[in-house]
C-alpha positions in Angstrom: -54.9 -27.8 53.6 -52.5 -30.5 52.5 -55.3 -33.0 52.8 -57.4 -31.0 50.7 -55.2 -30.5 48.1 -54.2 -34.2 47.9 -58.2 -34.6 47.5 -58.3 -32.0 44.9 -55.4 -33.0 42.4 -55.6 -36.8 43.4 -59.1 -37.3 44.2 -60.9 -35.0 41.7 -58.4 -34.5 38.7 -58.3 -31.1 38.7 -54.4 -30.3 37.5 -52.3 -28.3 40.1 -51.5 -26.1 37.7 -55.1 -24.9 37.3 -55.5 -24.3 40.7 -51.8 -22.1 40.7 -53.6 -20.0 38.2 -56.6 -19.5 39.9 -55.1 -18.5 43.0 -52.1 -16.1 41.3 -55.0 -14.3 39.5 -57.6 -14.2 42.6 -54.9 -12.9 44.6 -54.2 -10.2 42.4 -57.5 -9.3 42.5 -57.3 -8.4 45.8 -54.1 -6.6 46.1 -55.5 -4.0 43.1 -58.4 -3.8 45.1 -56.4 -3.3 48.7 -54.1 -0.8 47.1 -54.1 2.8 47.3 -51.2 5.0 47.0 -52.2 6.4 50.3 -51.0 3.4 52.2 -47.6 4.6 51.4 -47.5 7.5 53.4 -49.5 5.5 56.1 -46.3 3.3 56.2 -44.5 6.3 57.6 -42.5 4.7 60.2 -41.8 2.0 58.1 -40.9 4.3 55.2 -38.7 6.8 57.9 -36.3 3.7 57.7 -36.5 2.5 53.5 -34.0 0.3 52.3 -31.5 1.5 55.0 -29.0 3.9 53.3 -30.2 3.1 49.6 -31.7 6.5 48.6 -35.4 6.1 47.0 -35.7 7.0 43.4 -39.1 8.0 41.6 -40.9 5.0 40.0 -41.3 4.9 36.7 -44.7 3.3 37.2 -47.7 2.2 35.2 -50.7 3.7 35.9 -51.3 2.3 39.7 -47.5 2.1 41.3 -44.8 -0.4 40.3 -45.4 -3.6 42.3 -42.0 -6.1 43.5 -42.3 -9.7 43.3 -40.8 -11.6 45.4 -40.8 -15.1 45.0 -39.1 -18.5 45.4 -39.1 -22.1 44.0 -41.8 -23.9 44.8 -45.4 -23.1 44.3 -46.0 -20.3 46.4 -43.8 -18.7 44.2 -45.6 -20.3 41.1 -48.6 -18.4 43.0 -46.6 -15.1 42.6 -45.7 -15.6 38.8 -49.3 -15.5 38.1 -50.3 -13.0 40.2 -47.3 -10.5 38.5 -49.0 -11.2 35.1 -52.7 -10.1 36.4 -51.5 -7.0 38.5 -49.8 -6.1 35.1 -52.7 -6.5 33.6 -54.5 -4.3 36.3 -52.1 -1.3 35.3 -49.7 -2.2 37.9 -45.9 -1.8 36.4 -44.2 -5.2 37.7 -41.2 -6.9 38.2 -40.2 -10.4 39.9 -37.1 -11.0 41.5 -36.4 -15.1 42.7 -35.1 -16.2 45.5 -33.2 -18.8 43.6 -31.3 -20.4 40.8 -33.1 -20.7 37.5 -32.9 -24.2 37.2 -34.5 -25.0 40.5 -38.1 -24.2 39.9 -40.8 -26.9 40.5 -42.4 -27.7 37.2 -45.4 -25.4 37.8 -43.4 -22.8 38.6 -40.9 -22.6 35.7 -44.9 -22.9 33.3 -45.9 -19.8 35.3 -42.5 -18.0 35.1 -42.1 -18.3 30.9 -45.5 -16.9 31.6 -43.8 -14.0 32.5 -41.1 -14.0 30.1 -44.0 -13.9 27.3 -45.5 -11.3 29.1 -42.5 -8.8 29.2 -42.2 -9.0 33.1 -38.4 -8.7 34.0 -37.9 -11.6 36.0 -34.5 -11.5 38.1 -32.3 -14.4 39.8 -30.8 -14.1 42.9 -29.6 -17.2 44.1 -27.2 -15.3 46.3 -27.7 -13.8 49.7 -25.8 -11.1 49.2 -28.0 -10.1 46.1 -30.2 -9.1 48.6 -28.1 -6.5 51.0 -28.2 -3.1 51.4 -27.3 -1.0 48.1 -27.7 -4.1 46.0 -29.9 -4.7 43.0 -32.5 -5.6 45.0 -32.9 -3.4 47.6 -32.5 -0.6 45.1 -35.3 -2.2 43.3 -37.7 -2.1 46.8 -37.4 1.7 47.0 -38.4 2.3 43.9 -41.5 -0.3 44.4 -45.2 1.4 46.1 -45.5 -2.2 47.8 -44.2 -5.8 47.8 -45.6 -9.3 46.9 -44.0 -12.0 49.4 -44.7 -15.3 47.5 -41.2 -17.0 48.8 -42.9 -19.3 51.0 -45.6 -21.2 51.5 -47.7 -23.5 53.6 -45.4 -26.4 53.7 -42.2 -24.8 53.9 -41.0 -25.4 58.3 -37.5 -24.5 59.7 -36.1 -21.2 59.9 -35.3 -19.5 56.1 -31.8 -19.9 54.5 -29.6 -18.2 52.3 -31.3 -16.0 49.8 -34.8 -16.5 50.6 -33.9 -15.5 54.3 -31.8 -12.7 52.8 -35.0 -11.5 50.8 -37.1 -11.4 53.8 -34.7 -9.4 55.6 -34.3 -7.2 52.7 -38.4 -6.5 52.7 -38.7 -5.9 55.8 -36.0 -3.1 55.7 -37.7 -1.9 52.8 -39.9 0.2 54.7 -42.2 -0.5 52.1 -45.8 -2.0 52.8 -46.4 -5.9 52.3 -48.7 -8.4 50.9 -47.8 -12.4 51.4 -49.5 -14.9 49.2 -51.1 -17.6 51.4 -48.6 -17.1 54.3 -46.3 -14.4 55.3 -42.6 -16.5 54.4 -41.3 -17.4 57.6 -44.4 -17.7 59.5 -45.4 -21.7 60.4 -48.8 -22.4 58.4 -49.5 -24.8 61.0 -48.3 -23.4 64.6 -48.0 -19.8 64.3 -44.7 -19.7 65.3 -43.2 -17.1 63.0 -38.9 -17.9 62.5 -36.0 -15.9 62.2 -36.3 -13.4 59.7 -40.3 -13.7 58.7 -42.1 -11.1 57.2 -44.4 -8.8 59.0 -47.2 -8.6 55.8 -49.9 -5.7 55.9 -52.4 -7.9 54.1 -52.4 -11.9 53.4 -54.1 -13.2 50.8 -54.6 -16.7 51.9 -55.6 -19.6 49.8 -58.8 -21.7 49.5 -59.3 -21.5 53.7 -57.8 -19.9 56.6 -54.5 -21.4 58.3 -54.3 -22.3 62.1 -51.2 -20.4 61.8 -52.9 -17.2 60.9 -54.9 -17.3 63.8 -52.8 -17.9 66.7 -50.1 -15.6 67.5 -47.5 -14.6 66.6 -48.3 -15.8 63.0 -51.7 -13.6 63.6 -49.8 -10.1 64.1 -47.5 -11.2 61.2 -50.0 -11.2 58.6 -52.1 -8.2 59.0 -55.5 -8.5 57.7 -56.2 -11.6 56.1 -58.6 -12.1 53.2 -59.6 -15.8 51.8 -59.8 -16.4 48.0 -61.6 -18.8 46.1 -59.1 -21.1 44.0 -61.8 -23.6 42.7 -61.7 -26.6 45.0 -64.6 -28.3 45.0 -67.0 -27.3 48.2 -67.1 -31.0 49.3 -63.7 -31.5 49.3 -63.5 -28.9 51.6 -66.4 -30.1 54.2 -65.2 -33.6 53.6 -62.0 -32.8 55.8 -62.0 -32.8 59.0 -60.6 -29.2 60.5 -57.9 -29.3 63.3 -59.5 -26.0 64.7 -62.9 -24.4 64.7 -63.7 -21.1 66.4 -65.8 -20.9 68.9 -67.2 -17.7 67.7 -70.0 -15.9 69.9 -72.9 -17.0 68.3 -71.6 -20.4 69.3 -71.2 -20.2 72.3 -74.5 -18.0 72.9 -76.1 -21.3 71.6 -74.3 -23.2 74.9 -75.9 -20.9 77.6 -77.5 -23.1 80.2 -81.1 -22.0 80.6 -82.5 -20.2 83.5 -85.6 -21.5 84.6 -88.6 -19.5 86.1 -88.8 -21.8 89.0 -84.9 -21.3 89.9 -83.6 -21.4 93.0 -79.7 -21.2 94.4 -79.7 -25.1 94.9 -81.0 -25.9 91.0 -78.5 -23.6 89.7 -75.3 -25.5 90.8 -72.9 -25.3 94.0 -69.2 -24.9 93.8 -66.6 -25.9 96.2 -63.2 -23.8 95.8 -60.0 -24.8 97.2 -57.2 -22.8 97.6 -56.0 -19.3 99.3 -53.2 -19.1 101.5 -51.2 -15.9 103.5 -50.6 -13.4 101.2 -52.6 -14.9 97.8 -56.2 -14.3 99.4 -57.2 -12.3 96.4 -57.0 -15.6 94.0 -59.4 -17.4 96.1 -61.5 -14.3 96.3 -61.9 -13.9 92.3 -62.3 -17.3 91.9 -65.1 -17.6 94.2 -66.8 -14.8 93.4 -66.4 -15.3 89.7 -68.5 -18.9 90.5 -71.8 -16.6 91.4 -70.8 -14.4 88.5 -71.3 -16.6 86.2 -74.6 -17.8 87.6 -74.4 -20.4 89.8 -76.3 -20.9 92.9 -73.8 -21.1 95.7 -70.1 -21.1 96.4 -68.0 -22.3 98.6 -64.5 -21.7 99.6 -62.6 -23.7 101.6 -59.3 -21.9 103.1 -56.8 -21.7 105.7 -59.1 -21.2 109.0 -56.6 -17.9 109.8 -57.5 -16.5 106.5 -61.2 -16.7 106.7 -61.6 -13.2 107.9 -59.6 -11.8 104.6 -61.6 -13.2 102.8 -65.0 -12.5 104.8 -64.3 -8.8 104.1 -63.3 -9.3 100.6 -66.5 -11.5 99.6 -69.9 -11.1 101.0 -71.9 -13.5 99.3 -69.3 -16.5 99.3 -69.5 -19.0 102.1 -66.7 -19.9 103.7 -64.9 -22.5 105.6 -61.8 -22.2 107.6 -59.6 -25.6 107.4 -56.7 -27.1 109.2 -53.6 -25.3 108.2 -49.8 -25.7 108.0 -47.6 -22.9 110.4 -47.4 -21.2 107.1 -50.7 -20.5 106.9 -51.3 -22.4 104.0 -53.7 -25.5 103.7 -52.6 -28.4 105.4 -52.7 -32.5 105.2 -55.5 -32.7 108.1 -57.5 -30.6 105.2 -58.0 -33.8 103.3 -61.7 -35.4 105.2 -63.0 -32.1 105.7 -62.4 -30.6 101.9 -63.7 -34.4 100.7 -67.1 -33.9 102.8 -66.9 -30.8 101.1 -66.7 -31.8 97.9 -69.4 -34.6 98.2 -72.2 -31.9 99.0 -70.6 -30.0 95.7 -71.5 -30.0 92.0 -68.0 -29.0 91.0 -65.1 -28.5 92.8 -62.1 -25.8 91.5 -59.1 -26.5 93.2 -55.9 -24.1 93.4 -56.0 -20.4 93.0 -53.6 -18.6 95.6 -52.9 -22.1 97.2 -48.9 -21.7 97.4 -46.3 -24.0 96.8 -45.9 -25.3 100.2 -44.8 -29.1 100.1 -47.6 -29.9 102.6 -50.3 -28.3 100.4 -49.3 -29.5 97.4 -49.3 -32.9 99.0 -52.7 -32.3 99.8 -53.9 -30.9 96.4 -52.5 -34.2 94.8 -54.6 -36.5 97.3 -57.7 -34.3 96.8 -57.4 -34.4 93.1 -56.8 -38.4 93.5 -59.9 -39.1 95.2 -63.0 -36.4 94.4 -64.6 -38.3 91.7 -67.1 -35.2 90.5 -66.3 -32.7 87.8 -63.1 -30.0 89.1 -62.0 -27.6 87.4 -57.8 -27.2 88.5 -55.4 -23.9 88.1 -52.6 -22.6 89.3 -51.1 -24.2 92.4 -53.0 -27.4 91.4 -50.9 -27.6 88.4 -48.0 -26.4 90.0 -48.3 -29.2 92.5 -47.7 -31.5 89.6 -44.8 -30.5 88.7 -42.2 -34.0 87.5 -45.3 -35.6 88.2 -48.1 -37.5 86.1 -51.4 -35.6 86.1 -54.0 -38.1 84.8 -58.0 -38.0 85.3 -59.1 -40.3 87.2 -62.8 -40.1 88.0 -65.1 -37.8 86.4 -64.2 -34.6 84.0 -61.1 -32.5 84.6 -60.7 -29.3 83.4 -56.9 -27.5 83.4 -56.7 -23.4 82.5 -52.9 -23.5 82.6 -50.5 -20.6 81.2 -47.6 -20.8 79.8 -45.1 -21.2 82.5 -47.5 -24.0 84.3 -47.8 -25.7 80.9 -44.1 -26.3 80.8 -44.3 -27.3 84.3 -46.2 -29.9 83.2 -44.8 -31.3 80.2 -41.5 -31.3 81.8 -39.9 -28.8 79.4 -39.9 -24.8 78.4 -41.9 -22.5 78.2 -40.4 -21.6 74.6 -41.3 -25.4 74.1 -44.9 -25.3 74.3 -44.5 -21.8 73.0 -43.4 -22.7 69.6 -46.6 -24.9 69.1 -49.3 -24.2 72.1 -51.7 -26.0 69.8 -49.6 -29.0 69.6 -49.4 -29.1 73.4 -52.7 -28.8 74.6 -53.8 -31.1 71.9 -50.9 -33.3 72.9 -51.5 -33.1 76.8 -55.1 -33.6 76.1 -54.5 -36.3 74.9 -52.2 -38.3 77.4 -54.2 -37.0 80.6 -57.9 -37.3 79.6 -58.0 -34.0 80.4 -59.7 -30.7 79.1 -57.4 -27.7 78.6 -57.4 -24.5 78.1 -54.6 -23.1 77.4 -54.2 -19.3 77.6 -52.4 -19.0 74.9 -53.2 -15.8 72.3 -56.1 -16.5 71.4 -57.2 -19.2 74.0 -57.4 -22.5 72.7 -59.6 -25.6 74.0 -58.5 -28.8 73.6 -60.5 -32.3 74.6 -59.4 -35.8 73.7 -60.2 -37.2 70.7 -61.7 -33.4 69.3 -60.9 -31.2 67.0 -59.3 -28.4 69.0 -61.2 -25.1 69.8 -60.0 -21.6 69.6 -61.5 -18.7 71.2 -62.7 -15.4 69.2 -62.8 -13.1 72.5 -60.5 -11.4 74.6 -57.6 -8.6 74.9 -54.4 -7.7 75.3 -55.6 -5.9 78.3 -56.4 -9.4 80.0 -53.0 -9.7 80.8 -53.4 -9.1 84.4 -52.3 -10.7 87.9 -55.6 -12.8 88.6 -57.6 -12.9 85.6 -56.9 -16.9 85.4 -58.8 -16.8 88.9 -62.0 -15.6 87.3 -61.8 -17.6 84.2 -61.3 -21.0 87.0 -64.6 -19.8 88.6 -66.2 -18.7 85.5 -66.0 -22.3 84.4 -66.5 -24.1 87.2 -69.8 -22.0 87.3 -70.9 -22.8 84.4 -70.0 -26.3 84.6 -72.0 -26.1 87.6 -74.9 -25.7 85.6 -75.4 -28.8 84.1 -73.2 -28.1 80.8 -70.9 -30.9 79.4 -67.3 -30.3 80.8 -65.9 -29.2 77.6 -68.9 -26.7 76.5 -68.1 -25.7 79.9 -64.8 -25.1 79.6 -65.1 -23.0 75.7 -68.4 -21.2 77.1 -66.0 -20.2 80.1 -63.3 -18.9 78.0 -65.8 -17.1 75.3 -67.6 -15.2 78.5 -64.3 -14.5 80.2 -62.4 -13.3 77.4 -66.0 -11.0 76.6 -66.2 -9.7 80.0 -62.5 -8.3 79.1 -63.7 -6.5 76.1 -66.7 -5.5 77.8 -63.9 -4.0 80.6 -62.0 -2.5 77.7 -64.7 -0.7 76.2 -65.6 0.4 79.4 -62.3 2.3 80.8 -59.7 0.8 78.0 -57.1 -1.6 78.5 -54.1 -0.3 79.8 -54.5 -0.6 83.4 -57.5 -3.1 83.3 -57.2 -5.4 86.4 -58.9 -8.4 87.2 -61.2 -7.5 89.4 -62.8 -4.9 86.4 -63.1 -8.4 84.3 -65.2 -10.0 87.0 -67.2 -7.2 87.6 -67.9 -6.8 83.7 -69.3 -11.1 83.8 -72.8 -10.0 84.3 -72.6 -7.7 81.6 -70.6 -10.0 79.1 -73.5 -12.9 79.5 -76.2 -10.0 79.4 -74.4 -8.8 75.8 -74.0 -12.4 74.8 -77.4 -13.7 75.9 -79.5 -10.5 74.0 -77.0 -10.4 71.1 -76.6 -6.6 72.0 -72.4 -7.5 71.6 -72.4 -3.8 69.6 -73.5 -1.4 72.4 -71.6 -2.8 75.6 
């Protein structure tokens, strides 16, 4: 957005101040249009705690409600001036309240505030935080409002809020009083997501010109409610002259990636998969992941486990083949592993290696020899990561796929999990970058990440996903499909569209809470059926 905004005033001419107009009176558009005095009483539990301890007085409202503006000094707040003298116009009774001194408006700003002034909007200054506390002039003012406009902050504000702009989110949000932020809700990075400490939890954004990243990925997603894009005037080739940072891999995409299904198909044409992994006690990994591979339409799997364990997964798994390997007294995979798992993995299209493999030293030696020497396409989770942990992890041969969480992310990276938590699109593009790798990290939403690519973000999916073993069925869910002749990373954001829609597909089916991972892999048929016919409506 910067970028096109640089292109915009720079590039094209077109004053910033023009473009401030535009967007204060297109976003005022759609709050008069969004608001009903309904809402109100919809806010109930919000409203059960209002202004906490200020008693609510009647309004002496306009026509539609009497709307609070709350804004700041730079030109999101410009955005809000504007915006107050068009919801005025709209029958709206208004008033502005600043999140600073007088003096410190940018120069667009302080045009757009005498813009008030001439329009007889009370326009208040509260450079101090404690303007902002319970009983003061300000929250007395909320309770008296039917909804709040949160122009404080915009896109390139980063940090945490201070003083009385964090005091004025703080004060909205115990307003009990329903929200609308202009472009992003203050607090809430434009770029990451990540929403600070205080950040306002808006009902509706208004967002400007295109959608943020940080309105998309959570938590930044939950904090701004429904989000609604205005036109501000930037040119249209401004806009398709800048290269995104994220696209969604929306479903009609990724219907467009299906590997076709020819009439003459057998089980060796439609791609063999070698899985390795398993181990006492985490058979059930090994078993999704496996049978997640035929799933997803390939034409054979493999597993190749502890020989001890064959038998658990024999009666878990009918149509996987297995083979037993050398094993460690744990009953884990073993070093002697190695030349059998490599003749393996020769025969093999793919090879996915780690669900349910454990942590055993010996095994995770192993894992890090295998991964150093296949040289086809593998797909690696779980203990494959783990097995790298204070280590590099760098592709060596052919593509390499990771699906890590969280917690294996930071693994890793050598860090936290609140590290890569604060900006999971920054680290997979980052880790991407350094490994040669493909990732997909399951983050909310997923997001895709190849070298040298703009990153991908996936538009299916749950809460209800969140499940011991549904990473095992996305691993063989891509590795199948990668199986099938796609490149590694339509592979890989094919995987995650069809995974996360077999979890919806689960959800409509029984509903989320107490979805488990086996209900996903049953529902893959289903979600590629729904996906391949279109028919995404009536699953």
């Amino acid at each position: 957005m910067a970028a096109i905004d640089r292109g915009t005033i720079d590039g094209r001419g077109i004053p910033s101040l023009a473009l401030m107009e535009r967007a204060g009176r297109e976003s005022a558009k759609r709050i008069a249009a969004w608001w009903k005095p309904a809402r109100a009483a919809a806010k109930g539990a919000r409203g059960a705690v209002a202004s906490r301890g200020v008693a609510s007085r009647p309004a002496r409202a306009g026509a539609r409600g009497v709307a609070l503006l709350l804004s700041g000094r730079g030109n999101n707040g410009g955005d809000g001036f504007v915006a107050a003298r068009h919801l005025k116009a709209a029958g709206f009774t208004v008033r502005v309240l600043v999140a600073a001194e007088e003096g410190a408006l940018s120069p667009d700003a302080r045009v757009t505030a005498d813009g008030c002034v001439r329009a007889r909007i009370p326009v208040t200054f509260l450079p101090d935080p404690r303007g902002w506390g319970p009983g003061s002039e300000a929250a007395v003012a909320a309770s008296a409002a039917a909804f709040l406009v949160d122009a404080l902050l915009g896109t390139g504000a980063a940090g945490a809020p201070r003083g009385a702009i964090a005091a004025a989110i703080e004060m909205a949000d115990a307003s009990g009083r329903p929200i609308v932020s202009i472009d992003i809700p203050s607090g809430v990075n434009a770029t990451s997501g990540h929403a600070e400490t205080p950040s306002i939890s808006a009902d509706l954004t208004v967002t400007l010109a295109v959608s943020k990243t940080g309105l998309a990925l959570e938590p930044g997603r939950s904090h701004a409610g429904d989000v609604e894009v205005v036109d501000i005037g930037i040119p249209p080739d401004v806009v398709s002259s800048t290269v995104p940072r994220m696209l969604v891999a929306d479903l009609g995409w990724a219907r467009s990636l299906l590997p076709p299904r020819p009439l003459d198909a057998h089980k060796g044409s439609m791609g063999r998969v070698l899985v390795v992994g398993g181990s006492f006690g985490l058979m059930g990994a090994i078993a999704l992941a496996s049978e997640a591979v035929l799933r997803a339409g390939a034409g054979y799997s493999i597993a190749a486990v502890p020989a001890s364990c064959v038998d658990v997964l024999e009666s878990r798994v009918v149509e996987v083949v297995k083979r037993g390997m050398p094993e460690t007294a744990a009953r884990t995979l073993g070093i002697a592993a190695l030349e059998p798992i490599l003749e393996e993995a020769m025969r093999a299209d793919v090879v996915a290696i780690g669900p349910g493999a454990s942590r055993n030293p010996e095994t995770e030696e192993l894992l890090r020899a295998l991964i150093e020497r296949i040289e086809g396409p593998m797909v690696l989770d779980a203990d494959a990561l783990n097995a790298f942990e204070g280590r590099e992890l760098k592709r060596r041969h052919g593509p390499m796929i990771l699906s890590p969480h969280f917690g294996e992310a930071a693994r890793l990276a050598g860090g936290t999990v609140a590290d890569v938590s604060r900006d999971p699109a920054a680290w997979a593009r980052g880790f991407a970058a350094r490994s040669g790798a493909i990732v997909c990290l399951k983050a909310t939403p997923m997001i895709i990440a190849a070298p040298s690519e703009p990153l991908l973000l996936n538009a299916s999916g749950n809460p209800g996903m969140a499940t011991a073993g549904s990473g095992d069925v996305l691993t063989g869910t891509i590795a199948g499909l990668l199986a099938q002749g796609l490149d590694a990373p339509e592979a890989a954001a094919l995987g995650c569209a069809v995974h996360g829609l077999a979890g919806d597909v689960a959800a409509r089916r029984q509903g989320m809470r107490g979805m488990t991972a086996s209900d996903i892999l049953a529902a893959l048929p289903a979600a590629l059926l729904a996906l391949e016919s279109g028919a995404l409506d009536g699953v």
